[in-house]
Steps between C-alpha positions, in 0.01 A plus 500: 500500500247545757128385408243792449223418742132639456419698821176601638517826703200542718427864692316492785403773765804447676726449264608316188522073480771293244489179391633276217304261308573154357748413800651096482527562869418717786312818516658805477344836611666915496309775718575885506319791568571624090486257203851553462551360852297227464694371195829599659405259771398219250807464360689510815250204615571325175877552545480319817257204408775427232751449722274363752371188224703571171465627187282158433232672705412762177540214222117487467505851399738464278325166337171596474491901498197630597386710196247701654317509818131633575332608815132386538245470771401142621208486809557236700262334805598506821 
């Protein structure tokens, strides 16, 4: 069975952004110009990073789930 993945699903002007959290390796990242598109494309990008480094390359996910996720604001100098 396939692991469940949490996914964050940005919109932005131009479109909508996907990406999975709690990767063991790589970074992974869907676009579209709909939500649907943009998660379409994630797990066409996902297909191909598992053939491109293994199923090993989700383990973390699948041993140590992220169990929820939070989006907060952080200023940082430049």
């Amino acid at each position: 069975m396939a692991p469940t993945l949490k996914v964050v699903v940005e919109k932005h002007s131009d479109g909508f952004v996907a990406y999975p959290l709690g990767l063991a390796r790589g970074v992974i990242l869907g676009q579209g110009d709909t939500y649907e598109d943009a998660l379409t494309d994630l797990r066409s990008a996902i297909s191909f990073h598992v053939e491109s480094f293994g199923a090993s390359s989700l383990t973390q996910a699948e041993d140590d789930p992220i169990l929820e996720a939070f989006v907060a604001e952080a200023a940082v100098p430049v």
